[in-house]
C-alpha positions in Angstrom: 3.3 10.7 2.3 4.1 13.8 0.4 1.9 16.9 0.0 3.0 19.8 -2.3 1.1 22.7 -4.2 2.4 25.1 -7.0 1.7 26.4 -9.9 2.9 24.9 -13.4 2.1 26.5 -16.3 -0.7 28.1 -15.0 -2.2 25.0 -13.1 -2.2 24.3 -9.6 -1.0 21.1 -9.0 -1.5 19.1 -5.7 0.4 16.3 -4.9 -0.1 13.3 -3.1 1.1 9.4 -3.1 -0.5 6.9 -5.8 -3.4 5.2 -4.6 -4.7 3.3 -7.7 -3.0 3.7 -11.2 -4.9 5.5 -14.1 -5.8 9.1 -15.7 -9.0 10.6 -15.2 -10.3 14.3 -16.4 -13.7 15.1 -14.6 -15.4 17.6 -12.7 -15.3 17.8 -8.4 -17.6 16.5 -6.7 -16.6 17.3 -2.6 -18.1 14.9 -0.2 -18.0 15.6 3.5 -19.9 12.9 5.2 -22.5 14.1 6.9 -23.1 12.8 10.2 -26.3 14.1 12.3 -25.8 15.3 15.6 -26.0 12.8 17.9 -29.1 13.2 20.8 -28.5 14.6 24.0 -32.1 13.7 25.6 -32.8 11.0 27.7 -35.3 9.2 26.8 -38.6 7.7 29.1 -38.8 4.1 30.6 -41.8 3.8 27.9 -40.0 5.0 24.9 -37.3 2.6 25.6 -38.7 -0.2 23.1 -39.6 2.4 20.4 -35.7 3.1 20.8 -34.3 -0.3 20.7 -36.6 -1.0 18.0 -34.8 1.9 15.8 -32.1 0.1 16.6 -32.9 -3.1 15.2 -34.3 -1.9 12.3 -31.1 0.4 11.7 -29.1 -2.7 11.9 -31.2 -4.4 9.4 -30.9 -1.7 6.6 -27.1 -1.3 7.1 -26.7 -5.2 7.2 -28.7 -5.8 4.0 -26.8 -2.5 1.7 -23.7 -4.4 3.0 -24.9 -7.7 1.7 -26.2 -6.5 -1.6 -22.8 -4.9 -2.0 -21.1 -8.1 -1.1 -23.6 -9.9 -3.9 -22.2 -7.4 -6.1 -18.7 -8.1 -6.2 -16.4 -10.3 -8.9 -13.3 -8.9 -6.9 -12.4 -11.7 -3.7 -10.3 -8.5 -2.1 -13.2 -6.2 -2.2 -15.7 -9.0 -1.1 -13.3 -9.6 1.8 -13.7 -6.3 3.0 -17.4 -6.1 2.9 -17.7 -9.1 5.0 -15.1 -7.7 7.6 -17.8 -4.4 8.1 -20.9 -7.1 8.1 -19.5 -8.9 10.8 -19.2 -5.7 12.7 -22.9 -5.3 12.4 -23.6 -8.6 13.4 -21.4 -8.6 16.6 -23.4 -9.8 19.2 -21.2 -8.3 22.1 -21.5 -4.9 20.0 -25.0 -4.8 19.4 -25.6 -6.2 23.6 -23.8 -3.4 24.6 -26.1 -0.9 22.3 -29.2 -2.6 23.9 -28.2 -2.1 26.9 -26.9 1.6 27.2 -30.3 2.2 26.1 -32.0 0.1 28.6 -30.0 0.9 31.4 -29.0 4.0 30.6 -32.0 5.4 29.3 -29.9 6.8 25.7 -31.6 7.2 22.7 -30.7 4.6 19.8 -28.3 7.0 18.3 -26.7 8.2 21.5 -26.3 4.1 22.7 -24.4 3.5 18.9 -22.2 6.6 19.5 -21.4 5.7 23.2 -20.7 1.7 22.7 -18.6 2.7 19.5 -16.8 5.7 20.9 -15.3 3.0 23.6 -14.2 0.5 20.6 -12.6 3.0 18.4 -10.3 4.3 21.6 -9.2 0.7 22.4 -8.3 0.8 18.4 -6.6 4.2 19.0 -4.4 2.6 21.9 -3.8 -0.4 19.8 -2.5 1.4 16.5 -4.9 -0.1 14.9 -6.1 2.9 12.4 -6.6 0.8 9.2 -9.3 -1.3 11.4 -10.8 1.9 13.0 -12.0 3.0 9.9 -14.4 0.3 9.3 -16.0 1.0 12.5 -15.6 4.5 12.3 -17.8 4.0 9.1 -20.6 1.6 10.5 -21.3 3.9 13.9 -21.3 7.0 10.9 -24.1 4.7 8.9 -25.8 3.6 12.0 -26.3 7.2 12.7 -27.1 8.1 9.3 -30.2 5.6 9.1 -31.6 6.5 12.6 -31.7 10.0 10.8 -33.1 9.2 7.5 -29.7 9.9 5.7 -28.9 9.0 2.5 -25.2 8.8 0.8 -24.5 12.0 -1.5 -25.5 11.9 -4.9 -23.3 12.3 -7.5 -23.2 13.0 -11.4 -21.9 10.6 -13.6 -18.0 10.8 -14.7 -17.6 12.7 -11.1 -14.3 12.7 -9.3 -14.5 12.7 -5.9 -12.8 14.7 -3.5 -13.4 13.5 0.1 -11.0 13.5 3.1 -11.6 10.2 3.9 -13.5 7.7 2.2 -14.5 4.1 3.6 -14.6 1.2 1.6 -18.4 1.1 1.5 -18.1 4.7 0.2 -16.2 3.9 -2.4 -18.1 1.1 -3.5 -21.3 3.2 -3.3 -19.6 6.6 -5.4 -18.2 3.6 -7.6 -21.7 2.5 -8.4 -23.4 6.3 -9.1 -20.3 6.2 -11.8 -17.7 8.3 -10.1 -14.4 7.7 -12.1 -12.0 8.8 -9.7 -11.1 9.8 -6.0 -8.9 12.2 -4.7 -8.5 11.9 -0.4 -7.1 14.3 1.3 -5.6 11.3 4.1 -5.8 7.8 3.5 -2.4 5.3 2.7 -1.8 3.3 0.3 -2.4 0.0 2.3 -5.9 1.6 3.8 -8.8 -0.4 2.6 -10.4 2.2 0.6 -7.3 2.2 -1.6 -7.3 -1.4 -1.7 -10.7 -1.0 -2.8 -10.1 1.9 -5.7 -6.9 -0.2 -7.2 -9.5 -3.4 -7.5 -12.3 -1.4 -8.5 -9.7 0.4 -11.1 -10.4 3.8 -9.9 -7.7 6.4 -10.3 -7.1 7.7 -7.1 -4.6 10.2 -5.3 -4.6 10.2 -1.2 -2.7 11.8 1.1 -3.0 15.5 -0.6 -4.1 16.9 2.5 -5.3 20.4 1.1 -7.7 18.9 -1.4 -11.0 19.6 0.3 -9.5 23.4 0.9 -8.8 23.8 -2.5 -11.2 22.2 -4.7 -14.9 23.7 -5.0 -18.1 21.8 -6.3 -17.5 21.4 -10.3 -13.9 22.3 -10.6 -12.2 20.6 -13.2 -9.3 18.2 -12.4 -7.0 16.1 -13.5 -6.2 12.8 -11.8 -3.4 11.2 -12.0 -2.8 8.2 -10.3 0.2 6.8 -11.3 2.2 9.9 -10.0 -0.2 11.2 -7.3 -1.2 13.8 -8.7 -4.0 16.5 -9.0 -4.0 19.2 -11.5 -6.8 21.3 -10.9 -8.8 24.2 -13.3 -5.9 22.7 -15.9 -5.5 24.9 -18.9 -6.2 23.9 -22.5 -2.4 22.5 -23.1 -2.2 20.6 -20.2 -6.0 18.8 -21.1 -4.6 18.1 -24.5 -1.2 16.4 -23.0 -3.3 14.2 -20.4 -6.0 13.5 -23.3 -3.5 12.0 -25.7 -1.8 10.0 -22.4 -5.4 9.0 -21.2 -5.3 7.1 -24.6 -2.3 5.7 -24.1 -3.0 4.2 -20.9 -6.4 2.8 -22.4 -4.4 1.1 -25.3 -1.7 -0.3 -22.7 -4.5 -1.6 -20.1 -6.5 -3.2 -23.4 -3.3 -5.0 -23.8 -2.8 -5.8 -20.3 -4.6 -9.3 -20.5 -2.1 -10.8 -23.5 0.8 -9.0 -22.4 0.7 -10.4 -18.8 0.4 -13.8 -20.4 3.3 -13.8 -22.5 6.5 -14.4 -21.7 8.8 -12.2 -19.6 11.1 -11.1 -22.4 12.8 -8.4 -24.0 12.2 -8.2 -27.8 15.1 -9.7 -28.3 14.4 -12.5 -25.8 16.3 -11.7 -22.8 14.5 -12.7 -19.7 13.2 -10.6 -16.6 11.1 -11.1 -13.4 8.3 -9.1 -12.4 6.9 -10.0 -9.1 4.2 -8.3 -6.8 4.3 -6.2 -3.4 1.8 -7.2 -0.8 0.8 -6.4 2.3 -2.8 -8.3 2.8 -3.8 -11.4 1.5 -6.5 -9.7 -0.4 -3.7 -8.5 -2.7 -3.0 -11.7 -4.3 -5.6 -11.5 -6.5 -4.4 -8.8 -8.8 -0.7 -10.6 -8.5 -2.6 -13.6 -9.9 -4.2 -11.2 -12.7 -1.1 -9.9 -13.7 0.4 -12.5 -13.7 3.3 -11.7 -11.2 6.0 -14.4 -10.3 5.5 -14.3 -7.1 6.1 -12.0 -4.0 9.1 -9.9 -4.1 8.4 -7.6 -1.1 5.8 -9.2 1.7 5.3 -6.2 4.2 4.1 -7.8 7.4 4.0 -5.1 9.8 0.0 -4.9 9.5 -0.2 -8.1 11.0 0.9 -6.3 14.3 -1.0 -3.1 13.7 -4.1 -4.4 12.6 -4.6 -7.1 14.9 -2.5 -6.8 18.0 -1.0 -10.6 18.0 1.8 -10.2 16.0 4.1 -12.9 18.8 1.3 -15.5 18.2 3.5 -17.3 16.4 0.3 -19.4 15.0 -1.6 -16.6 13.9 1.3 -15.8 11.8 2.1 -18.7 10.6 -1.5 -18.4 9.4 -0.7 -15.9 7.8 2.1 -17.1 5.8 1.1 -20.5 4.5 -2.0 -18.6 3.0 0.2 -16.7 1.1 2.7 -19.3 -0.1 0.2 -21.6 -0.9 -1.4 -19.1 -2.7 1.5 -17.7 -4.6 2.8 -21.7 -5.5 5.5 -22.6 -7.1 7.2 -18.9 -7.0 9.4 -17.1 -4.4 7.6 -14.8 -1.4 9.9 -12.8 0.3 9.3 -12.1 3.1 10.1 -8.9 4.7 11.3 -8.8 8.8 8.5 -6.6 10.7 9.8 -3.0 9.6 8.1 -0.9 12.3 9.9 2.5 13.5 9.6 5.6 10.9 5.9 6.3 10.4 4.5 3.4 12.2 4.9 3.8 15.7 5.4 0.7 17.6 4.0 2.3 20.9 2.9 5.1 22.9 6.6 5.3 24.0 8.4 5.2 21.3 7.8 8.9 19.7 11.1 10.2 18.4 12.5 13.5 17.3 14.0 12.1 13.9 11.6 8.9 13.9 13.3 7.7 10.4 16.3 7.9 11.3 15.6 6.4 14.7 14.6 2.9 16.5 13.2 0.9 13.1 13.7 -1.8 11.6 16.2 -4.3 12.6 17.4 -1.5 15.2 14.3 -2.0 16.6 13.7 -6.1 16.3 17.0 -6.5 17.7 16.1 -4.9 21.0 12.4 -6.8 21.2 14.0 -9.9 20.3 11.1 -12.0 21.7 9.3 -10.5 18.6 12.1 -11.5 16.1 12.0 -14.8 17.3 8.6 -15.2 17.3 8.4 -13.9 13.7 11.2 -16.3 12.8 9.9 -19.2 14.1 6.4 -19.0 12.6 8.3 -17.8 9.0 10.3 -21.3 9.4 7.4 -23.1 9.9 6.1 -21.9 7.0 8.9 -22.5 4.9 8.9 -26.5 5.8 6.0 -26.8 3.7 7.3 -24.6 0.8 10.8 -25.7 0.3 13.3 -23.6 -1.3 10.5 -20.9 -1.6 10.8 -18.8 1.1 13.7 -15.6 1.2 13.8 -13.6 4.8 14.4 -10.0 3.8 16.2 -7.5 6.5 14.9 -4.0 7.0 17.1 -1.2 7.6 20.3 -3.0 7.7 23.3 -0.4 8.0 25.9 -2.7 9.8 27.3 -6.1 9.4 26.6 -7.3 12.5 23.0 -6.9 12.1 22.9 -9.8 9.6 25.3 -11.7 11.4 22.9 -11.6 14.5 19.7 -12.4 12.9 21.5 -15.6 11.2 22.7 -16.4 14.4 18.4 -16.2 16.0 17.4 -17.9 12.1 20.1 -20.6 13.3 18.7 -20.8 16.9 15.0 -20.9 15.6 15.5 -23.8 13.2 17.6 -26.0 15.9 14.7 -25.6 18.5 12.4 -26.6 15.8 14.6 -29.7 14.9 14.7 -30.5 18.1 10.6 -30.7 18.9 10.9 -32.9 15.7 9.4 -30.1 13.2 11.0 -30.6 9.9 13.1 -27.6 8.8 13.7 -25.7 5.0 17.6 -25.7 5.5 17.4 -23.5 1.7 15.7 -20.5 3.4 17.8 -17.4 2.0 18.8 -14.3 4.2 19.0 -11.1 2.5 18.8 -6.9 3.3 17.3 -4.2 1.9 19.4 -1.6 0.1 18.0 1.4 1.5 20.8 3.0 3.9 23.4 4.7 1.7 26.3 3.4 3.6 25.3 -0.3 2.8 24.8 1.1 -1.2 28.4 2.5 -0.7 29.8 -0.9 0.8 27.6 -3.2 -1.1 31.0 -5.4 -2.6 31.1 -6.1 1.6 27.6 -6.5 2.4 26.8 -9.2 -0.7 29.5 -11.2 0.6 27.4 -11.8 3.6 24.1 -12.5 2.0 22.3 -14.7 0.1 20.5 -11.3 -2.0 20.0 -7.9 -1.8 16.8 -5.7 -2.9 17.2 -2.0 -3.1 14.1 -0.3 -1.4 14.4 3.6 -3.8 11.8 4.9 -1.5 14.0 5.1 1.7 17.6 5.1 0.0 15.9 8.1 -2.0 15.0 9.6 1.1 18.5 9.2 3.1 20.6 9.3 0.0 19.0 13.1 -0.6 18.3 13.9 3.1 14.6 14.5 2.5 12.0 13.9 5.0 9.4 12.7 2.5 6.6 13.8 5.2 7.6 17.2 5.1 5.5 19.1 2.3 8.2 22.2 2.6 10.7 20.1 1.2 8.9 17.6 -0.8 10.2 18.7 -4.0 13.2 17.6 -3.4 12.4 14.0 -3.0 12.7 12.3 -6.4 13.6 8.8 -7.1 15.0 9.6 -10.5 17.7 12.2 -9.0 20.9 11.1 -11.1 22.9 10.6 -7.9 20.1 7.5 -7.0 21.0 6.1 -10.3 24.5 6.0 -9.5 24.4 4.7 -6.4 21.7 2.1 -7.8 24.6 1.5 -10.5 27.4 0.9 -7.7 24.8 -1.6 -6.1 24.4 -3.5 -9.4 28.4 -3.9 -10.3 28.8 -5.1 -6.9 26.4 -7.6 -6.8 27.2 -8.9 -10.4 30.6 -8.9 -8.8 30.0 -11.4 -5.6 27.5 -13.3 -7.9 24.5 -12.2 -5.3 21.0 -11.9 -6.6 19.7 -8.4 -6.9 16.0 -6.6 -7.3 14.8 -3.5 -6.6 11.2 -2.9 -4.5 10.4 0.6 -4.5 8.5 2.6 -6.3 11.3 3.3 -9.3 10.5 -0.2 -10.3 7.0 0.4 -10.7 7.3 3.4 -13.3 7.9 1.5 -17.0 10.5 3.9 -17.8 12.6 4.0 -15.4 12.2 0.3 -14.6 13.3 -0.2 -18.3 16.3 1.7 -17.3 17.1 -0.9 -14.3 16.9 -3.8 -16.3 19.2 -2.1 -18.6 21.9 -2.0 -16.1 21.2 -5.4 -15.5 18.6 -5.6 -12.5 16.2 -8.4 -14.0 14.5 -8.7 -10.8 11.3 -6.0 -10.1 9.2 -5.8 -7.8 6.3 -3.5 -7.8 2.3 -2.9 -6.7 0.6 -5.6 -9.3 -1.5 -3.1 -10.9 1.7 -1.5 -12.3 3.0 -5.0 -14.0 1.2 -4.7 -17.0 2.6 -1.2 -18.1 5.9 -2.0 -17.0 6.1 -5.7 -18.9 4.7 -3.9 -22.5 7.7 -1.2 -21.7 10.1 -3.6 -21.2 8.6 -6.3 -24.2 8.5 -3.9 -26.6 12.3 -2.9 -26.8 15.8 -4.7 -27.1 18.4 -5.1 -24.6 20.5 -3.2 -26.3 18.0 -0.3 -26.0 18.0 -0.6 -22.7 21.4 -0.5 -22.3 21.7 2.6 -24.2 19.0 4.3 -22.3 20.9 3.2 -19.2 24.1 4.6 -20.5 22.6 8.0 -21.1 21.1 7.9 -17.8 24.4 7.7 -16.1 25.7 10.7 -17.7 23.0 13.2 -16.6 23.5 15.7 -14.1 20.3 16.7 -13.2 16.7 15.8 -12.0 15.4 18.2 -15.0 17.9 16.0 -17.7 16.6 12.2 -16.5 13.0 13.8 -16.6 13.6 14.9 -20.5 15.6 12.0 -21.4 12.6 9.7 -20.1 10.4 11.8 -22.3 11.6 11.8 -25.3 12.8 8.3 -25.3 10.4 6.2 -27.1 7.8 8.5 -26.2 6.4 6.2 -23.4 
């Protein structure tokens, strides 16, 4: 996550990390949820029934906006999440517990839903399981709300909102007052409320962190969510730039539908893949609507964060089969369990430099129980999906960490074969790209794989030594520096060279540009967040090879962030 503020031309400009693709130009509308404060009194033996009956009724009301929510949904990955939050409401263990603080403890209704959910949210906390905590952070805050007679803020049509956190429900609920985009000041792009803005097509910026400090009431903005970023009080030139791209987008999302569905070829007929980047199962409904040939990064960390059973090897494999059934005939990779970095494994494991520490592979190979687990349940999987599945290693930086996790991929298939499961002997074994030693040595490394993909994000990070979490600094990170192309171009050559399959992951493949510029040098293989597919196929559609290659060409000779940026402008205006 990346947070930066300056002053461009006269606008201040707040940055952030795409949550959901599009342009919007609206006025602020700041939203601070507004939760009562929460009784202190006890209540009498003879008000206790009044109490639980508030209670009761509270549960209703929130259960029935929930369900008419749910009835309102076309999306399956919005639906998904409203019935996650409704069976929180209907928890019998929960709603017990609420009875009987009030019964036993004398609390009033609002105190009891404070109390029983204060102790569920800190089991979360222990667990690392934020991306759940919200969703009952938001039903004790609604709970509340009711027992008070509150309703959600109102909003003017066309409003952006500016929130520090938004749940999915209050997205759904701004969504239907006819806000047109959101602006968070925390928030990921995996959280549910972003999940919920990309299917709800709702430009949206999160992480800006200084957004509700400042943004006022009616202040103009810009949103801009394919870069993550915010211009706010913009000046006459900048509303005329974003205007004229506001129409472009429309034309190129108009277009989406019959560009998705035609072939994945250059104008000249050379062919590409575009494939999708998931993390939930509830993603593989845009993949399907654009069309995307299958997975080409499946991030399955969350499994472990979300729900605490990551070694149940059956929960996994779950998991898996859902989406390779789902995803049939194409490839899913499958990505190892990348935690480390910014996702804390546990309490212990806090660390001066954490992204250059214990992640990754580094990490798996020390908890080895977990990499087997994971192995096992991924070959599994793969026996009903053969020649489908590829086993993607994160933060590879020496040879021997391949070498070892064939060796555990070997031992997990013989014990398999040996209980008399069937095994996918075709299973690939490949890294990620994103330590610049292994971009440097790539001619070595592809002679131990079956295929590489380049993850930009992190090799941006290491290759230019900045911390992308740091906001002083965050200007520095930028995935189109020329030295990332060059390295990319080393990658490329060297792969081409050992005949080893190449694609690239991170967020350079999802921007049509510079994705044009990759396949240019020969990378046919994207990967990207599904909602970006149908800009980046009409890019890549609309032009010859050979002026891709030429594009490619002059971006090799740049020098500087500043001449890529210009270049990418002015070529064919995109």
């Amino acid at each position: 996550m990346k947070t930066m503020n300056s002053k461009k031309d006269g606008d201040m400009i707040l940055s952030g990390v795409p949550g959901a693709p599009g342009i919007v130009i609206g006025n602020a509308s700041i939203y601070k949820r507004r939760l009562p404060s929460v009784s202190e009194a006890f209540v009498s033996d003879g008000q206790i029934q009044h109490q639980l009956d508030e209670f009761q009724q509270a549960r209703t009301k929130v259960e029935e906006e929930l369900t008419q929510i749910l009835d309102e949904q076309d999306e399956e990955s919005t639906a998904e999440l409203v019935r996650m939050q409704i069976e929180v409401i209907k928890d019998p263990e929960l709603n017990k517990q609420v009875k009987q603080k009030i019964i036993d403890k004398n609390l009033t209704a609002d105190a009891a839903v404070d109390s029983v959910f204060e102790t569920y949210l800190r089991i979360l906390k222990q667990n690392k399981a934020e991306d759940r905590s919200v969703d009952i952070t938001d039903i004790r805050d609604r709970l509340i709300q009711v027992l008070h007679n509150y309703d959600l803020h109102d909003v003017a049509d066309g409003a952006i909102i500016v929130a520090n956190e938004l749940s999915p429900r209050e997205v759904i609920g701004f969504a239907d007052q006819g806000a047109k985009g959101i602006v968070m000041d925390r928030g990921g792009v995996s959280s549910h409320a972003a999940i919920i803005a990309r299917s709800m097509e709702l430009p949206t910026v999160l992480g800006t962190q200084e957004g509700t400090s400042h943004i006022t009431d009616d202040t103009q903005l810009i949103v801009d969510g394919r870069l993550g970023k915010v211009i706010v009080k913009p000046d006459e030139k900048t509303r005329k730039k974003y205007h004229e791209q506001i129409d472009k987008y429309r034309k190129v999302i108009s277009e989406a539908k019959d560009i998705c569905q035609s072939p994945n070829k250059t104008k000249d007929g050379v062919s590409f893949s575009l494939r999708a980047n998931i993390e939930f199962v509830e993603e593989l409904e845009a993949a399907k609507k654009y069309c995307a040939e299958g997975v080409g990064l499946l991030r399955t960390e969350s499994i472990y964060l979300r729900k605490q059973n990551f070694k149940d090897v059956e929960e996994q494999l779950s998991f898996y089969t859902k989406i390779l059934a789902d995803t049939a005939p194409q490839p899913v990779v499958i990505r190892l369990f990348d935690a480390g970095g910014d996702k804390i494994l546990d309490n212990n494991s806090v660390e001066q430099n954490p992204f250059l520490g214990w992640r990754g592979i580094r990490m798996l190979l020390d908890q080895q129980d977990l990499l087997e687990q994971q192995l096992t349940a991924i070959c599994k999987a793969a026996a009903d999906f053969k020649g489908r599945v590829r086993i993607l290693i994160p933060m590879v930086s020496t040879l021997e960490h391949i070498h070892k996790v064939r060796t555990l991929l070997g031992s997990a298939q013989e014990k398999l074969r040996q209980d008399g499961i069937k095994v996918d002997e075709s299973i690939q074994l490949g890294i990620m790209v994103e330590v610049p030693n292994v971009a440097l040595q790539a001619t070595l490394f592809a002679q131990h794989v079956d295929f590489m993909s380049i993850g930009t994000n992190d090799l941006t990070q290491y290759l230019l030594a900045v911390d992308r979490g740091n906001e002083r600094i965050s200007t520095l990170y930028d995935q189109r520096h020329p030295a990332i192309w060059q390295l990319i171009k080393n990658v490329s050559q060297a792969a081409k060279k050992e005949g080893v399959p190449l694609s690239v992951c991170g967020e350079l493949a999802s921007d049509p540009v510079s994705a044009c510029c990759l396949v240019g040098m020969g990378i046919k293989d994207l990967s990207m967040n599904a909602t970006a597919l149908p800009a980046v196929k009409k890019a890549l559609c609309t032009h010859k090879s050979s002026e891709l290659t030429e594009l490619t060409h002059k971006v090799l000779q740049t020098e500087t962030i500043e001449q890529v940026n210009d270049l990418f402008s002015n070529w064919n205006n995109i």
